[in-house]
N, C-alpha and C positions, 0 to 999 in steps of 0.2 A: 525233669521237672524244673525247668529255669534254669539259669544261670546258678553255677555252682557256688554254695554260700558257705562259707569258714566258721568255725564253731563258735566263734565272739559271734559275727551275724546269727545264727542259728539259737545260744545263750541270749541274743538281744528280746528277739521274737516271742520267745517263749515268757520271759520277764516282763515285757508290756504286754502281753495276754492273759498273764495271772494278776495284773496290774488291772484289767478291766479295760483297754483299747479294745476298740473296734480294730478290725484286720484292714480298713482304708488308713486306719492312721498309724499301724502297725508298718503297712506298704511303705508309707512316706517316711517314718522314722528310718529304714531299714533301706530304702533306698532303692525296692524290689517292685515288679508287677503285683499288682493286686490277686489277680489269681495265683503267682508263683506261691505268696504267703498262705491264698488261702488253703490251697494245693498240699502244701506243704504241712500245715496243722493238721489236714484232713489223713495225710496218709499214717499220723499218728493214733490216731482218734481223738485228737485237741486233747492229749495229753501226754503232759512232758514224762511222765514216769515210762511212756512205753519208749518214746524219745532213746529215754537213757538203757532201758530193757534191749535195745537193737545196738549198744556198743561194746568195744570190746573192754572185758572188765579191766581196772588199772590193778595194780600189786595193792595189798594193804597190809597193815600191817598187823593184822590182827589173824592173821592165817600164820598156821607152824611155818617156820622156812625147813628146809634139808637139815640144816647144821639140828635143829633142834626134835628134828625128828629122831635125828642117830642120836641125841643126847635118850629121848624118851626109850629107844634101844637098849641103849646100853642102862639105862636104869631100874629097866627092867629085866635083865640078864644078872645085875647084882642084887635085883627083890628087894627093890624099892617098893613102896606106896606110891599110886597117883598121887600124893599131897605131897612126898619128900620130891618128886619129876619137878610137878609143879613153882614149888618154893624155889628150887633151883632155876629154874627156867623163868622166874615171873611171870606165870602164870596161873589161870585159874584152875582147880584140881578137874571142874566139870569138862574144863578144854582138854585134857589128858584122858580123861577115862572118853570122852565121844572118841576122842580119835584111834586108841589103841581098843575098844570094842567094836568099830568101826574098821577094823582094819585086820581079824583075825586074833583077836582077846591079846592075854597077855601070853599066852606060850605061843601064838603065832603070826605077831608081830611082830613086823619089819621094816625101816624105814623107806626103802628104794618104793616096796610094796606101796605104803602110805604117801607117797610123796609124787607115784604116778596116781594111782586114784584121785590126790586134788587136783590135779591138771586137769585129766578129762572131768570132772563135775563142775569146777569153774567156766569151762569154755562155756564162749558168750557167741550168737546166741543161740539159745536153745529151744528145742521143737517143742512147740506148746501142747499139754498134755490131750487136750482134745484131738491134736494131729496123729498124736503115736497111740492112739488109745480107740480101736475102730468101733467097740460092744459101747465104747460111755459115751461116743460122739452120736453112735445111731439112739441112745437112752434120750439123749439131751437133745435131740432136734425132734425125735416124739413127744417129749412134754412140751416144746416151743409149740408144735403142732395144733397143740391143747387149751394152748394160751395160756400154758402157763407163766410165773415170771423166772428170771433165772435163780430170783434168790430163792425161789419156791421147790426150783428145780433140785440148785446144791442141799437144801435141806432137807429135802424128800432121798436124795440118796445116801444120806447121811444115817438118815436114819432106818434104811433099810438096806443098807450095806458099812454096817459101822465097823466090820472090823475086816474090810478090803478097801482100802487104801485108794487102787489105783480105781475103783467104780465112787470116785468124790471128788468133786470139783468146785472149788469157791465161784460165786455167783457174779465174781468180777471178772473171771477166766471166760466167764460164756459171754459177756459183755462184748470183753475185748475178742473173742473170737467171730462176734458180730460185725464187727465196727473196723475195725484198726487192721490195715491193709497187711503190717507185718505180722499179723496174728488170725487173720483170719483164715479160720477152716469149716466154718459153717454157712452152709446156704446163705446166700443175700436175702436170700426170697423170705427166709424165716425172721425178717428185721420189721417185715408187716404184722409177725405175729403177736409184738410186742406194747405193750398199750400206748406208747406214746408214736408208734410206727413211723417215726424218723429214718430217715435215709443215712444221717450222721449224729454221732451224740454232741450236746448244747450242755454248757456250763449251766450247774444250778442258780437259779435265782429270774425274775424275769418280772416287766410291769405285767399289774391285772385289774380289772377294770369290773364295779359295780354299777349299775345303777339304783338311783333311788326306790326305796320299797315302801313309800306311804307310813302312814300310822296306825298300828293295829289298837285297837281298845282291848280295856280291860287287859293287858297282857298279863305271862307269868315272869322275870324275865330268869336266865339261868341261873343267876346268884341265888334265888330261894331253892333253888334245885338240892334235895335231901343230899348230905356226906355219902351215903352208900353206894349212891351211882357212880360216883367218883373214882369207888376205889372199885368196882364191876366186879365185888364179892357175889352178889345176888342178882339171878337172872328178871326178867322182865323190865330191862329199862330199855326203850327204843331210840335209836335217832332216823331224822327221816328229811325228804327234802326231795326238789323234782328234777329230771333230767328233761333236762328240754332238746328236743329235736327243730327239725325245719320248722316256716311256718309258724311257729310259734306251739310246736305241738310240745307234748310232756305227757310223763309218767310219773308216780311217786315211789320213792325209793325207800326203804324201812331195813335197817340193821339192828341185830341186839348186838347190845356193847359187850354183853361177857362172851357171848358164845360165836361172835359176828354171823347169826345166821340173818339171810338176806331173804327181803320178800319183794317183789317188783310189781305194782298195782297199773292198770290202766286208770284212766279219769274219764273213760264213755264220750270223748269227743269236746273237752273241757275244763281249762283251768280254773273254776269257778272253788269258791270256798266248799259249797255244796258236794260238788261233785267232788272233792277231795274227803270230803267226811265220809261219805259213802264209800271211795275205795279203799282207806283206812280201815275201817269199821269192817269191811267183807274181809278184808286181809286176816285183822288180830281179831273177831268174832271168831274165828275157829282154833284160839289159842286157848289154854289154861287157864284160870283167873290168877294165877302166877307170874305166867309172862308178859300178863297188863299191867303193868304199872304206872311207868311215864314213858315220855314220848319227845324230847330235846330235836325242836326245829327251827327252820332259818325263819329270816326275818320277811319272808315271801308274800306276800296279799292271799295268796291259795289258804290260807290258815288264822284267816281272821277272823272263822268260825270255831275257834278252838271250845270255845264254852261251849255250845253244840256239841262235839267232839269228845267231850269229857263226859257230859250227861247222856249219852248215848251207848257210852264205850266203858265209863270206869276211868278210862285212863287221864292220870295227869297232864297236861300238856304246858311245857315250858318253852319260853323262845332265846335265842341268841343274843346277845349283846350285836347288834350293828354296826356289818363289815368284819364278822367276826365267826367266819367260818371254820375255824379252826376249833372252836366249841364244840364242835360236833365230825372231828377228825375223819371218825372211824366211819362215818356216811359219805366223806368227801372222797375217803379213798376209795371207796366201795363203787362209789358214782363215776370213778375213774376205769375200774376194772370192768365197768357195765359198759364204757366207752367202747370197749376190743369189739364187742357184740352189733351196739348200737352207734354209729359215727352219726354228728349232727345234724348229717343229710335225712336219716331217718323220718320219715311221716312215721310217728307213733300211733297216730287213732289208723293207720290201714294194718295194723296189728295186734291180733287178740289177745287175750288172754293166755289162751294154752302158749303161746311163744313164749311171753312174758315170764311165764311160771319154767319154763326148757332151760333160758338162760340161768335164772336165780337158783333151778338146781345143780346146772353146771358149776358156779360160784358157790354153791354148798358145799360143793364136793373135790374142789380144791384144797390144797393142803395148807395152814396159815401158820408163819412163825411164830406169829404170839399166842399160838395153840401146841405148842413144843411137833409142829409139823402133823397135827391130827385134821382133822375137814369141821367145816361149821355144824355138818349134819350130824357128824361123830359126835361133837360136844352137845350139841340140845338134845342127842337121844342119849347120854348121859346123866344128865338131869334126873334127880331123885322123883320127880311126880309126872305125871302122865301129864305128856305134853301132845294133844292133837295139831296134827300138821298135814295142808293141804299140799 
């Protein structure tokens, strides 16, 4: 990979990139090819943490040394307390009792014993658990398969294998076993399956770019939006908003906030005000008069029939504060997850209904953290009143 770089270069690099360089001026500070740098971050996964995960660990000083393991021996041979070891030793009583339960209790602990087990469990570095682990590697590339996401992944086995250990894996392990050259063991192929299908993972944060949305009459805007929806005690508050494909095509997208169940409407070949009242109304027309309530949308032209929309449907319809997407989170993410399905190239009107409705049940039936890992389908058919659902 380049020219060989010493740990002050290597320290420098990573310091101006958590600093916010670009890797051209990264190159030029550092003195290096532009690709050696970018090369170089990449086989990390642009992060220093795995960096430092690939060296060999230093001493510290917070680990027993030998001398104090034979003390924890012999304190235990004259029937000491972990707290009398401890005091003696400076230190903590919890450091005494991990390490002598850890090591064959108190009648069968041994220093030599205790003193080779931390050697082998420090050595660095070590085989990432998806490598040694063949049933949770084949688990974890069958939900990738599924689209699912990782963090969807680790909590879905969490919770169905809560007291095996080694069937559970943090959702940052399946990341880096994606990404990160020294940790990977999963399929490249499975990096498509992922919603933002990058080839390499990208530092959070990034410009984004609106255009003007006109001016709606009559609006509602969010600030009069009732306290209750706020706090998503009570079902029937929606948010909603369109995914646009090529061309200028779209669909409209409808989430409930408590339950995040998703409904995916066509617009009949049309972003018109009209045509979006229509497929609103077909959609929550076959819900409860429960789960109509309100309706929290962007600031869009498609919705400048909202008064139509209200008198037609019942439902309240409020809008966004402008440029202020973030009102209506729990649709933005939703419209992300409908991304894996639908990429921008999509011509939406050369697709009907029935697809529409395939996808939105797949997204039903995924499993959501802020649902303690239960599916959207599971929570609305929990719901105390008869909720019809197409």
């Amino acid at each position: 990979m380049g020219r060989h770089m010493n740990a002050d270069t290597q320290d420098l690099i990573w310091d101006r990139y958590e600093a916010g360089d670009s890797i051209a001026v990264i190159a030029r500070t550092v003195e290096r090819p532009y690709t050696t740098v970018r090369e170089y971050l990449a086989r990390y996964g642009h992060r220093r943490s795995n960096h430092e995960w690939y060296q060999e660990p230093a001493e510290s000083t917070f680990r027993l040394t030998t001398i104090e393991r034979e003390e924890i021996s012999r304190g235990l041979v004259a029937g000491e307390s972990f707290r009398q070891i401890a005091r003696k030793l400076g230190r903590s009583p919890s450091t005494i009792s991990r390490e002598v339960n850890a090591n064959g209790g108190r009648v069968w602990y041994r220093a030599i014993d205790g003193e080779e087990r931390a050697q082998i469990t420090c050595r660095r570095p070590k085989a990432p658990k998806l490598a040694a682990n063949q049933r949770l590697r084949e688990v974890v590339e069958d939900k990738l398969g599924l689209l699912w996401s990782p963090e969807q992944i680790a909590g879905w086995l969490k919770l169905h294998h809560p007291d095996d250990g080694s069937m559970q894996v943090c959702h940052e392990t399946i990341y880096q076993s994606l990404y990160a050259s020294c940790h990977g063991v999963l399929r490249r192929d499975l990096r498509l399956c992922l919603r933002t299908k990058r080839a390499r993972r990208r530092p959070r944060g990034g410009p984004s770019s609106r255009k003007g949305r006109g001016v709606i009459s009559d609006q509602v805007l969010i600030s009069e939006r009732p306290v209750e929806v706020d706090t998503r005690q009570s079902p029937g508050h929606w948010e909603g908003d369109l995914v646009v494909g090529n061309k200028i095509t779209a669909v409209a997208t409808l989430v409930e906030r408590k339950t995040r169940f998703t409904m995916i409407a066509g617009l009949d070949g049309g972003r018109t005000a009209d045509k979006l009242n229509n497929a609103v109304a077909a959609s929550l027309g076959s819900l409860a008069p429960e789960l109509r309530q309100t309706l929290t949308w962007d600031q869009g032209k498609e919705i400048a029939g909202h008064r139509d929309l209200t008198n037609n449907t019942g439902i309240k319809v409020y809008l966004c504060n402008p440029k202020s997407p973030w009102q209506r989170g729990t649709n933005e993410n939703t419209n992300g997850l409908i991304r894996q399905y639908f990429p921008r190239s999509t011509n939406f009107y050369a697709i009907d209904q029935t697809e529409l409705d395939r996808v939105a049940d797949a997204l039903n039936n995924r499993p959501r953290k802020t649902l303690g890992w239960r599916t959207p389908q599971q929570a609305i058919n929990d719901l105390e009143f008869d909720a019809v659902l197409h």
